[in-house]
Backbone as a ProteinNet text record, in pm:
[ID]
protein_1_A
[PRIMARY]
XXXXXXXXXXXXXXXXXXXXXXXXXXXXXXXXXXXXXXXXXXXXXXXXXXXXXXXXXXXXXXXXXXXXXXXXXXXXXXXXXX
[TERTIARY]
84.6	0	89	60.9	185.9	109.3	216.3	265.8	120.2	28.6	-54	-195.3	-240.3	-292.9	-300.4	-231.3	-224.1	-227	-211	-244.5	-359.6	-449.3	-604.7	-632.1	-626.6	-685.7	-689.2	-574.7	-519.8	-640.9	-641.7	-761.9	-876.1	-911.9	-1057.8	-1106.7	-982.7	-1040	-1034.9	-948.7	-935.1	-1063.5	-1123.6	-1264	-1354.1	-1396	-1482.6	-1449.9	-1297.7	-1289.7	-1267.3	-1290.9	-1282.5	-1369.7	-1470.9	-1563.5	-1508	-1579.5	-1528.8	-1666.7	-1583	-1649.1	-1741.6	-1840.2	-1946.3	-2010.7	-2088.2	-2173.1	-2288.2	-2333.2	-2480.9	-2594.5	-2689.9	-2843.6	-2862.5	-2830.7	-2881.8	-2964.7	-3010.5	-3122.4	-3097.8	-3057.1	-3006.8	-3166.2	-3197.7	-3322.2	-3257.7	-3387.2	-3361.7	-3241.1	-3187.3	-3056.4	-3050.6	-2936.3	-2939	-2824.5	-2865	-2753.6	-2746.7	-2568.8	-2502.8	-2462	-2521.4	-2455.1	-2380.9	-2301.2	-2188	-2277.6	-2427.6	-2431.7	-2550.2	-2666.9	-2787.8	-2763.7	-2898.1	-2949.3	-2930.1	-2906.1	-2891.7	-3022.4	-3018.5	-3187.8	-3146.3	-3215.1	-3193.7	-3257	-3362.6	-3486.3	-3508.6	-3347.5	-3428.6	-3328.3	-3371.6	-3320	-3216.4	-3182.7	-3030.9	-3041.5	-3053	-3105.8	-2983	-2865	-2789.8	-2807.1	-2809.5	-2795.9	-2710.4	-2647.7	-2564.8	-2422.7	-2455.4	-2288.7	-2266.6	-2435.2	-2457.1	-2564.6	-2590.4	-2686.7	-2755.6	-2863.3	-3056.7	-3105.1	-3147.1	-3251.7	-3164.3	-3252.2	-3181.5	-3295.3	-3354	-3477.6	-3479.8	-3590	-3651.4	-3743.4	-3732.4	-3850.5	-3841.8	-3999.3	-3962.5	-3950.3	-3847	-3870.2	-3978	-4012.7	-4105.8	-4147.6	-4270.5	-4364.4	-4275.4	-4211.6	-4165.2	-4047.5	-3962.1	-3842.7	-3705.6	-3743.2	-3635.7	-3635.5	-3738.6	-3776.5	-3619.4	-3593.6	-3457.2	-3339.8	-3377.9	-3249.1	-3194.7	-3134.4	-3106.1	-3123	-3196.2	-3225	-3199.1	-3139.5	-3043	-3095.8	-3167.3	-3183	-3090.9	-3079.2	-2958.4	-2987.9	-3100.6	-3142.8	-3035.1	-3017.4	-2880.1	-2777.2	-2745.9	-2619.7	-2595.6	-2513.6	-2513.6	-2418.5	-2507.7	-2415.5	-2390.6	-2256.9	-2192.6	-2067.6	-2021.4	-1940.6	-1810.1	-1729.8	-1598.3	-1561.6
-117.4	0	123.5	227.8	336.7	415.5	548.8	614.8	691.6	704.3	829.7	757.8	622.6	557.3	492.6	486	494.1	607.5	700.8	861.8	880.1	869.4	823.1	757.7	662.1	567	623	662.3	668.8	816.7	880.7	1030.5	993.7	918.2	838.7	774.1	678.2	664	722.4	815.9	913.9	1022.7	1049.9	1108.3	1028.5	901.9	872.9	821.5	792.3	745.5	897.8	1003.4	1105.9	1181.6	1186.4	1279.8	1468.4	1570.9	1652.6	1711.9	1812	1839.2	1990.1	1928.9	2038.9	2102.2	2220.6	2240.3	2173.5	2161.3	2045.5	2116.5	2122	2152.3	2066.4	2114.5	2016.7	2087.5	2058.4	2089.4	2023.6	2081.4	2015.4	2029.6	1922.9	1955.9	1887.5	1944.3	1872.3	1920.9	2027.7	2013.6	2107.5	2129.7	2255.1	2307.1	2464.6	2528.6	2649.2	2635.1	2789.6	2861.4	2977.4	3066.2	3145.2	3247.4	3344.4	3438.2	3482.4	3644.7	3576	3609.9	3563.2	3457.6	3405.3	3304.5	3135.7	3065.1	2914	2879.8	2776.4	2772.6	2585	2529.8	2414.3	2319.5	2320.4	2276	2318.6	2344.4	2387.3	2347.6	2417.6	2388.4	2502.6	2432.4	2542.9	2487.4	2562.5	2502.1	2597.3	2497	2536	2486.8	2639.2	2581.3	2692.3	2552	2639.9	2708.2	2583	2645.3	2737.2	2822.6	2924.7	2897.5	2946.5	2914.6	3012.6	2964.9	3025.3	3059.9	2969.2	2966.3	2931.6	2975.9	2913.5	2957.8	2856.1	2905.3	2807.8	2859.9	2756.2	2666.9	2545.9	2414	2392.9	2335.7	2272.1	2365.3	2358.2	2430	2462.8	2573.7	2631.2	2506.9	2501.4	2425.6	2414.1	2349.3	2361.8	2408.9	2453.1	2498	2413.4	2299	2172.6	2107.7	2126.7	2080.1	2080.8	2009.3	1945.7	1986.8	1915.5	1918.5	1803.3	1758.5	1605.2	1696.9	1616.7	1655.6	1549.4	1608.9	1522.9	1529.9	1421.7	1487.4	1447.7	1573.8	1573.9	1565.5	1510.9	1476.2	1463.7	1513.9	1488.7	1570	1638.5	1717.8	1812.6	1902.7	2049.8	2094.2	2192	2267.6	2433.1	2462.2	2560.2	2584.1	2742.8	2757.3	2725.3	2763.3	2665.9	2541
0	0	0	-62.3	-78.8	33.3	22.4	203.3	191.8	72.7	53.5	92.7	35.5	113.7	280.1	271.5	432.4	499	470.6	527.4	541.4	387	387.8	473.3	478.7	550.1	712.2	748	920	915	799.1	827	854.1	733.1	801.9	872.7	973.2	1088.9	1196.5	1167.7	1302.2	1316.8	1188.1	1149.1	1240.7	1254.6	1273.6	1412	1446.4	1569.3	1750.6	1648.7	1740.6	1683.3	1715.2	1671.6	1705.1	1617.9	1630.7	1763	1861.3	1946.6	1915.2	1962.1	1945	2029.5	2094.4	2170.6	2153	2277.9	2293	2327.7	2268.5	2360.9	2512.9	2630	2762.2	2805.5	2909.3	3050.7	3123.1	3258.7	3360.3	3422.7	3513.2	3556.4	3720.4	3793.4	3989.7	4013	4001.1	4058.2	4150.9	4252.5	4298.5	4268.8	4236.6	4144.8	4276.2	4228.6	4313.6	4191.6	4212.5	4075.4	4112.2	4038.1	4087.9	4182	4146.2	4214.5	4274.2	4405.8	4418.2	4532.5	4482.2	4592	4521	4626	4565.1	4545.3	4458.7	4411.4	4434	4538.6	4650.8	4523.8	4420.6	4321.6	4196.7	4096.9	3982.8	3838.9	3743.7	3602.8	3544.8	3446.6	3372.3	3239.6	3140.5	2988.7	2916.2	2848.7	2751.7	2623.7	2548.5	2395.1	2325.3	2223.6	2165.7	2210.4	2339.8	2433.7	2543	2510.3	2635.7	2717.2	2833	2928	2878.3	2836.7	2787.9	2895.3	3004.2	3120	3251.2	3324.2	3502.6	3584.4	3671.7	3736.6	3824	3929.6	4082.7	3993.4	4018.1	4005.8	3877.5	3840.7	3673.9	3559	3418.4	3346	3263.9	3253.4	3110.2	3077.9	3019	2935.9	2732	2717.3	2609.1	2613.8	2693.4	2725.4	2682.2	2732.3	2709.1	2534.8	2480	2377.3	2272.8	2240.1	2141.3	2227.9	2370.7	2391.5	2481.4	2507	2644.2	2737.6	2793.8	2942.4	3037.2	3149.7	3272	3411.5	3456	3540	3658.1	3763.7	3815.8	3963.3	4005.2	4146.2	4214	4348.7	4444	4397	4260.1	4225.1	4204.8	4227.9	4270	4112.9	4072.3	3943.5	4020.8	3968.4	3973.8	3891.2	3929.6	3838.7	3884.8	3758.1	3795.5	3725.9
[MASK]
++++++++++++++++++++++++++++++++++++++++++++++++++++++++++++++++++++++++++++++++++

């Protein structure tokens, strides 16, 4: 096999064996979040899309809020920054 094929080859699986990293649509839901400024919210949600935080609120999110995105729920786990 010559040196140019095998270059190919080693590209295309490295294509498929490392995906390229992307920002994700999530919703963290149940969690309790400490944010930089404010009050800890002991019961609620944090909806990123696109890499940035959209939403952050007490209890369940918006009616349609989460919609195309994984949602986690994070009962017992504390999000903050850092």
């Amino acid at each position: 096999m010559s040196s140019w094929r095998l270059v190919c080859a080693f590209a295309v699986a490295a294509f498929f064996v490392f995906p390229l990293a992307t920002a994700q649509d999530v919703s963290f839901v149940d969690a309790k979040i400490i944010p930089i400024s404010g009050s800890e919210i002991e019961r609620g949600y944090l909806i990123a899309k696109d890499g940035k935080i959209e939403a952050i609120g007490p209890g369940s999110p918006p009616a349609g809020a989460t919609r195309g995105t994984e949602v986690i729920d994070c009962r017992g786990k504390v999000i903050m920054p850092g």
